[in-house]
FIGUTOR-206126 format. One record per residue (C-alpha): chain; residue in three letters; x, y, z. Coordinates in nm, 2 decimals. Layout:
BEGIN
<'A'; 'ala'; <X; Y; Z>>,
...
END
This chain:
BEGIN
<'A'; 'unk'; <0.00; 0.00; 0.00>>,
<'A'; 'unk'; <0.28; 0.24; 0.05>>,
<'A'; 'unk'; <0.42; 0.25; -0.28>>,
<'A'; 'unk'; <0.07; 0.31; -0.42>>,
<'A'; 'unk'; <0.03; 0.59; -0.19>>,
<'A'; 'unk'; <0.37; 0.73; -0.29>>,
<'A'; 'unk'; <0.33; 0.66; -0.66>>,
<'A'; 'unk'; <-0.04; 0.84; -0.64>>,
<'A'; 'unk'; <0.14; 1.08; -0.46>>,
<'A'; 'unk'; <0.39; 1.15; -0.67>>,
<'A'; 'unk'; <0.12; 1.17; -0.97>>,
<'A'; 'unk'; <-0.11; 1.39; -0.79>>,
<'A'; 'unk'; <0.23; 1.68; -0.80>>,
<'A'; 'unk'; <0.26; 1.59; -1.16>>,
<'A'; 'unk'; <-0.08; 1.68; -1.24>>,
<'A'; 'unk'; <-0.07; 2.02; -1.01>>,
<'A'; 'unk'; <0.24; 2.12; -1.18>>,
<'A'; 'unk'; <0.11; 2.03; -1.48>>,
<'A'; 'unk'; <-0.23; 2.29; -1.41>>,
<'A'; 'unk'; <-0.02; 2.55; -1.31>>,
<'A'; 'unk'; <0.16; 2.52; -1.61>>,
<'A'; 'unk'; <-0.18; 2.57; -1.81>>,
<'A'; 'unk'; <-0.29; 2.89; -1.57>>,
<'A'; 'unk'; <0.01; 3.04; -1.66>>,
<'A'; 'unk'; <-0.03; 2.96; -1.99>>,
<'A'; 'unk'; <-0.40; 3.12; -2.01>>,
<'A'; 'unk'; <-0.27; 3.46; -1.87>>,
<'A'; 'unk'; <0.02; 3.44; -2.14>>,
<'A'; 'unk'; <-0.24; 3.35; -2.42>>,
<'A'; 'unk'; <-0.52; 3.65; -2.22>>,
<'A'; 'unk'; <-0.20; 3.92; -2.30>>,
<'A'; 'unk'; <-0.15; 3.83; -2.64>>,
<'A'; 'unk'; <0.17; 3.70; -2.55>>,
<'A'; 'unk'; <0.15; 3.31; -2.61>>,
<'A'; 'unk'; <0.01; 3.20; -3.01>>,
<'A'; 'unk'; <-0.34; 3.05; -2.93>>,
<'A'; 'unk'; <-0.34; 2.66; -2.98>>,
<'A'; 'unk'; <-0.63; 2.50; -3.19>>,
<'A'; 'unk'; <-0.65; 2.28; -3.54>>,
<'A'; 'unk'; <-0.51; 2.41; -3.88>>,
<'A'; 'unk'; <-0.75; 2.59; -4.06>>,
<'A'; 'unk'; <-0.95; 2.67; -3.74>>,
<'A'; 'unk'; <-0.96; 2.97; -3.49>>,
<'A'; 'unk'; <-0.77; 2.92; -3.20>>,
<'A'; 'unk'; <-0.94; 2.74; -2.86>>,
<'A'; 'unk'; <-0.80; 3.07; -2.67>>,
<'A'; 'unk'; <-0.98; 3.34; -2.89>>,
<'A'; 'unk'; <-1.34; 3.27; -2.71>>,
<'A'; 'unk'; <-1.19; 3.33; -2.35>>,
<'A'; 'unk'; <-0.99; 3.66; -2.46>>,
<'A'; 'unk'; <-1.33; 3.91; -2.46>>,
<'A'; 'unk'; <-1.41; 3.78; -2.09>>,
<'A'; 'unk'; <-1.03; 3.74; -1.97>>,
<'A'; 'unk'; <-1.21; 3.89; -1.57>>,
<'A'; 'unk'; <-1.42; 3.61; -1.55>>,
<'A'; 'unk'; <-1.16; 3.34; -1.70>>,
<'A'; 'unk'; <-0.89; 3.50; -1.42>>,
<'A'; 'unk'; <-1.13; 3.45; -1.16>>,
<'A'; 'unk'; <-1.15; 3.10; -1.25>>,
<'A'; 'unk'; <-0.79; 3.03; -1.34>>,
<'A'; 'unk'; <-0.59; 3.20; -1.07>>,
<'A'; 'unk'; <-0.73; 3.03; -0.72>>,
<'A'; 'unk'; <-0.69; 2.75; -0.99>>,
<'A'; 'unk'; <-0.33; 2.81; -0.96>>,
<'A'; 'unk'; <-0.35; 2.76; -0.57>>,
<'A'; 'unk'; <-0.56; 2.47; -0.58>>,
<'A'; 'unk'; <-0.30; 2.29; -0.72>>,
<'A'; 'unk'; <-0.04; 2.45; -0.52>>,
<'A'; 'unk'; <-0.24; 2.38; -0.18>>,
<'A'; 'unk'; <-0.40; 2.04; -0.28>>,
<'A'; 'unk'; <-0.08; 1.80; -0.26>>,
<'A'; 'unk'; <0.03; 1.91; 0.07>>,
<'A'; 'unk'; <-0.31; 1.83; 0.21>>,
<'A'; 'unk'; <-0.21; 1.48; 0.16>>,
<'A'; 'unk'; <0.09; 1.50; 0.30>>,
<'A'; 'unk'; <0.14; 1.34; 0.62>>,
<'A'; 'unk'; <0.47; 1.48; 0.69>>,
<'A'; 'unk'; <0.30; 1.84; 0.68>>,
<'A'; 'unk'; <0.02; 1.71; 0.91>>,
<'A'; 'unk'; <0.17; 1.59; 1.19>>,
<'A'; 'unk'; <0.50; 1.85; 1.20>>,
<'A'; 'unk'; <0.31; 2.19; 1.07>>,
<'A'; 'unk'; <-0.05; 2.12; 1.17>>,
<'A'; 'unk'; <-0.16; 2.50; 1.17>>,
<'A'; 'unk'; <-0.02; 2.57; 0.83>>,
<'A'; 'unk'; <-0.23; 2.23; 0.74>>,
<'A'; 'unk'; <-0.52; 2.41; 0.90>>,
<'A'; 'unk'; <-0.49; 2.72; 0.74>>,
<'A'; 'unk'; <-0.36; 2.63; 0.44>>,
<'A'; 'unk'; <-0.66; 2.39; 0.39>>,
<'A'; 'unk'; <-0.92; 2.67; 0.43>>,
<'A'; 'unk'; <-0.72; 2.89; 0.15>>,
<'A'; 'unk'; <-0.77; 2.57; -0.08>>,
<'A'; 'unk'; <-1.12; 2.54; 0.00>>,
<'A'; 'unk'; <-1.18; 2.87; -0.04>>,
<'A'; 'unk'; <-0.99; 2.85; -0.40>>,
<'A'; 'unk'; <-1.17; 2.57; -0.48>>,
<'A'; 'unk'; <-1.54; 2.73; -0.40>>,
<'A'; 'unk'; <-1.43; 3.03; -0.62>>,
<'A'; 'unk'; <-1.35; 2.76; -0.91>>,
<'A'; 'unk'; <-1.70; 2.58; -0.89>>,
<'A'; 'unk'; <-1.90; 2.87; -0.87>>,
<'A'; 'unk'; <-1.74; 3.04; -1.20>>,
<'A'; 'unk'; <-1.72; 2.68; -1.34>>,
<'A'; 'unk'; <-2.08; 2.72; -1.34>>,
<'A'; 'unk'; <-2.16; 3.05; -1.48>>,
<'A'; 'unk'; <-1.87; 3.04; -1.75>>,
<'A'; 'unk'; <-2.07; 2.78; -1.97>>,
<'A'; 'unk'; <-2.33; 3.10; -1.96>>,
<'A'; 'unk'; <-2.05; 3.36; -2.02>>,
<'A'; 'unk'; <-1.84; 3.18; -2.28>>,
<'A'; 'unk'; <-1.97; 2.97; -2.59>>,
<'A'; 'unk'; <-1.86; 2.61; -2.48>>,
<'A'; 'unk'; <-1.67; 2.44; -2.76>>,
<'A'; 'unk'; <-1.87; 2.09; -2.70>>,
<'A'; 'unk'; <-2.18; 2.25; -2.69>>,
<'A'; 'unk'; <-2.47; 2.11; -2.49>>,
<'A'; 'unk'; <-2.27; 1.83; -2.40>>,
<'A'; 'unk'; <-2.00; 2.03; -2.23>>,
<'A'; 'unk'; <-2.22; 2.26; -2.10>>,
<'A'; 'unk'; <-2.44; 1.97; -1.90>>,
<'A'; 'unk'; <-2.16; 1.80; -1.80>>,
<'A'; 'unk'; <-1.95; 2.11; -1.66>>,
<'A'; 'unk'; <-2.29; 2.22; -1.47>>,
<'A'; 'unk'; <-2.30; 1.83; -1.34>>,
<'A'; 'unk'; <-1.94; 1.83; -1.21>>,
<'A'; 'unk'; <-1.93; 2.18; -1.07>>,
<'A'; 'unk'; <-2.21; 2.07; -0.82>>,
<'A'; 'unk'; <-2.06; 1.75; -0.75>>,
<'A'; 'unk'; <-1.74; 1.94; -0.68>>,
<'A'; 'unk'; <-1.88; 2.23; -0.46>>,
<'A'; 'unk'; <-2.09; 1.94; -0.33>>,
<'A'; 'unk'; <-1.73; 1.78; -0.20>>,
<'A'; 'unk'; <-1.59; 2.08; -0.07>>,
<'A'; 'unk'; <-1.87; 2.17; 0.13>>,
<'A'; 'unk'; <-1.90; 1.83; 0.28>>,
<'A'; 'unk'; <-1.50; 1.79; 0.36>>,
<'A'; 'unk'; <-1.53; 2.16; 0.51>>,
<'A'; 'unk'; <-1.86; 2.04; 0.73>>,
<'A'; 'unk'; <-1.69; 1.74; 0.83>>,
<'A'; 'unk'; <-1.40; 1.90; 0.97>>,
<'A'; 'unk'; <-1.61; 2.16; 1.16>>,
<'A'; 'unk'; <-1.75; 1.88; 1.33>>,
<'A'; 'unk'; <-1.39; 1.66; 1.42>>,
<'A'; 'unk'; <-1.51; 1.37; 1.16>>,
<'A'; 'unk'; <-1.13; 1.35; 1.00>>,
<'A'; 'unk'; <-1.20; 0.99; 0.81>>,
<'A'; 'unk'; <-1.49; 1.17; 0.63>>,
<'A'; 'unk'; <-1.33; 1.47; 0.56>>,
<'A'; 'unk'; <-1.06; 1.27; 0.44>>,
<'A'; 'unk'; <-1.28; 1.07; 0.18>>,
<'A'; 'unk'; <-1.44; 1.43; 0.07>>,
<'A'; 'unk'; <-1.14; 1.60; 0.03>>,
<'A'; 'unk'; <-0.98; 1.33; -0.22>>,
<'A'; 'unk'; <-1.31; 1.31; -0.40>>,
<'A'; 'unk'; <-1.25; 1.71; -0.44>>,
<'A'; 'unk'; <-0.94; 1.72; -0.54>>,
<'A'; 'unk'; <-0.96; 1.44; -0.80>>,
<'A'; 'unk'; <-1.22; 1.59; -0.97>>,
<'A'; 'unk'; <-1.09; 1.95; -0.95>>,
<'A'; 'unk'; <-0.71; 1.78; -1.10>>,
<'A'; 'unk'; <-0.93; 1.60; -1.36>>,
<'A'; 'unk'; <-0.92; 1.93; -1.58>>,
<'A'; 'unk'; <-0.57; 1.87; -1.64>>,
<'A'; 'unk'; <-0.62; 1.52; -1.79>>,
<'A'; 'unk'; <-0.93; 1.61; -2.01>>,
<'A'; 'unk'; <-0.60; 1.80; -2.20>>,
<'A'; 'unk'; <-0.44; 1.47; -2.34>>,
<'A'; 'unk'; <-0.81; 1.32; -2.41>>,
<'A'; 'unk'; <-0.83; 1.63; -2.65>>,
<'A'; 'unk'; <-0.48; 1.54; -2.77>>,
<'A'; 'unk'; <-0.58; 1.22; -2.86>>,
<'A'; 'unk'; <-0.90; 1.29; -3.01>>,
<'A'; 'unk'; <-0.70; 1.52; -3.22>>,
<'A'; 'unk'; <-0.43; 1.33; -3.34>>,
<'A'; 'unk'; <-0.65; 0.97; -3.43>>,
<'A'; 'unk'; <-0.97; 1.14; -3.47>>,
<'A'; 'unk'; <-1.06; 1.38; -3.77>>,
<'A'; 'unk'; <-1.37; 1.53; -3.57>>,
<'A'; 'unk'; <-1.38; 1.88; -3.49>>,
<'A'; 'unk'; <-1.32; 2.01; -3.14>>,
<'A'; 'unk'; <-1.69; 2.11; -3.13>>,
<'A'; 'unk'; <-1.78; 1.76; -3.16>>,
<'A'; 'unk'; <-1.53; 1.58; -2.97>>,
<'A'; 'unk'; <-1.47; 1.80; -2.71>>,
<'A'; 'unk'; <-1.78; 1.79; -2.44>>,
<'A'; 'unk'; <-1.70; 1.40; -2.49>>,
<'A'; 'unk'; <-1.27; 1.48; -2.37>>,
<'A'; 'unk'; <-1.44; 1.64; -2.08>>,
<'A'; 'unk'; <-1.67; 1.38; -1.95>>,
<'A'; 'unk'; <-1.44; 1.12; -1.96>>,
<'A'; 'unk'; <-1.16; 1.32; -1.78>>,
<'A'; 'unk'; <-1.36; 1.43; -1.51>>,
<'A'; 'unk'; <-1.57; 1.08; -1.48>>,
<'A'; 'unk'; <-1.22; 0.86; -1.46>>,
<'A'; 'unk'; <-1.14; 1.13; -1.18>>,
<'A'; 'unk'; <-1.46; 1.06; -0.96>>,
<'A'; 'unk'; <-1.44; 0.69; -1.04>>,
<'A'; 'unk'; <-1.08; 0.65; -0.95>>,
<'A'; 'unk'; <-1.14; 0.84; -0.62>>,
<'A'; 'unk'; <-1.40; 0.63; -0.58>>,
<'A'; 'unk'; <-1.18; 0.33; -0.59>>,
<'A'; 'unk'; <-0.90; 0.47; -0.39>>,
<'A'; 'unk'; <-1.12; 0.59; -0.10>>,
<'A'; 'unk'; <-1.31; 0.23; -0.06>>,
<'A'; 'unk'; <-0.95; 0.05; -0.06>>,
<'A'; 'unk'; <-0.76; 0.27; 0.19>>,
<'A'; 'unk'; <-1.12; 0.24; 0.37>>,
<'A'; 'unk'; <-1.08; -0.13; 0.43>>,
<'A'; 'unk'; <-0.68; -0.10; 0.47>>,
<'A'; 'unk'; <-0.76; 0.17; 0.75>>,
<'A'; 'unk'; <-0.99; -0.06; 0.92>>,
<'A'; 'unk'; <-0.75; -0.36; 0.94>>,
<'A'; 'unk'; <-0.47; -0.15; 1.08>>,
END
C-alpha cells in the first residue's frame, strides 16, 4: 500500500504542476503573449476566452492555488509536524476551490462552450458535485469527523485535478480522430472528469478497508 500511496502521490504533484503550467499559460495567451493553440484551418481554442479574460482570471488563478495547496493536504509529513499551516492552508484551498465551482458554473453562460450542450451539461454536473465535496469535507472537519473529511477532500481534489487530464483526451481525439473540437470536445471532458470521480471512488473504498484492518 505504501508504494501506491507514494506513486499516487507522486502523480497527484505531476498533475498540479502540470495545471499551473496551463494557468500560466492562459494569462500568457489572455496578454497576447503566447500564439493560441487550436487545429489548422480553425480559430484558435484561446480566442473565445480573450473578450471575458475577468471572469476566466477568476477561474484560473485560485486554480493556480488549488493545485499549489491540494498536494500538501495529503501529506502526512506536513500534518503531523506543521499542523496550523495544514489548518490554514486547507481553508485557503477550500476557499480557491469554491471560487472555481461557482465560476465553473456560470462560464458555460458567459463563454460559448466548444462541446456545446454536452459540455455545458456536464460542466454544470461536475461543478455541483465538486462544490458538493468541498462543502461536505469543510462540514466534516467543523465537526472533528477526519476519516470523512478525508474521503471528501480526495473526491474534491480528484475531480478539481481531472481538468488537467481532459488536455491529453483532447490530444488524442485530435491526433487519431478527424472530428472537430466542437464535436469531440464535451466527450474529452466527460471522460476526464468521470475517470477522476471513479478512480477516487476506488481509492477511498481500498484505503477504507486497509484503515480498518490497521
Amino acid at each position: 500500500m505504501k508504494k501506491t500511496t507514494s506513486g499516487l502521490r507522486t502523480l497527484s504533484f505531476v498533475l498540479a504542476f502540470i495545471g499551473i503550467a496551463l494557468v500560466v499559460r492562459r494569462i500568457l495567451a489572455l496578454n497576447g503573449l503566447l500564439t493560441g493553440f487550436g487545429p489548422p484551418g480553425d480559430r484558435s481554442m484561446d480566442d473565445d476566452f480573450a473578450p471575458h479574460a475577468v471572469i476566466t482570471l477568476i477561474h484560473i488563478l485560485p486554480g493556480a492555488g488549488f493545485m499549489i495547496l491540494g498536494p500538501l493536504q495529503f501529506l502526512p509529513r506536513i500534518r503531523q509536524r506543521y499542523p496550523r499551516f495544514h489548518r490554514r492552508s486547507g481553508r485557503i484551498f477550500l476557499l480557491c476551490g469554491a471560487v472555481i465551482g461557482v465560476t465553473a458554473g456560470i462560464m458555460p453562460f458567459v463563454l460559448t462552450p466548444i462541446g456545446g450542450v454536452n459540455e455545458t451539461v456536464g460542466v454544470l454536473l461536475f461543478a455541483a458535485y465538486f462544490l458538493i465535496a468541498l462543502g461536505k469535507a469543510f462540514g466534516h472537519i467543523l465537526h472533528h469527523r477526519v476519516a470523512l473529511h478525508r474521503e471528501w477532500m480526495i473526491r474534491a481534489f480528484s475531480v478539481g485535478l481531472a481538468v488537467v487530464t481532459v488536455r491529453p483526451i483532447v490530444a488524442l481525439f485530435f491526433i487519431f480522430s478527424r472530428l472537430s473540437p466542437h464535436v469531440f470536445f464535451g466527450t474529452a471532458f466527460w471522460l476526464g472528469f468521470s475517470l477522476h470521480a471513479i478512480a477516487a471512488e476506488v481509492w477511498i473504498n481500498y484505503t477504507r478497508k486497509s484503515l480498518a484492518l490497521a
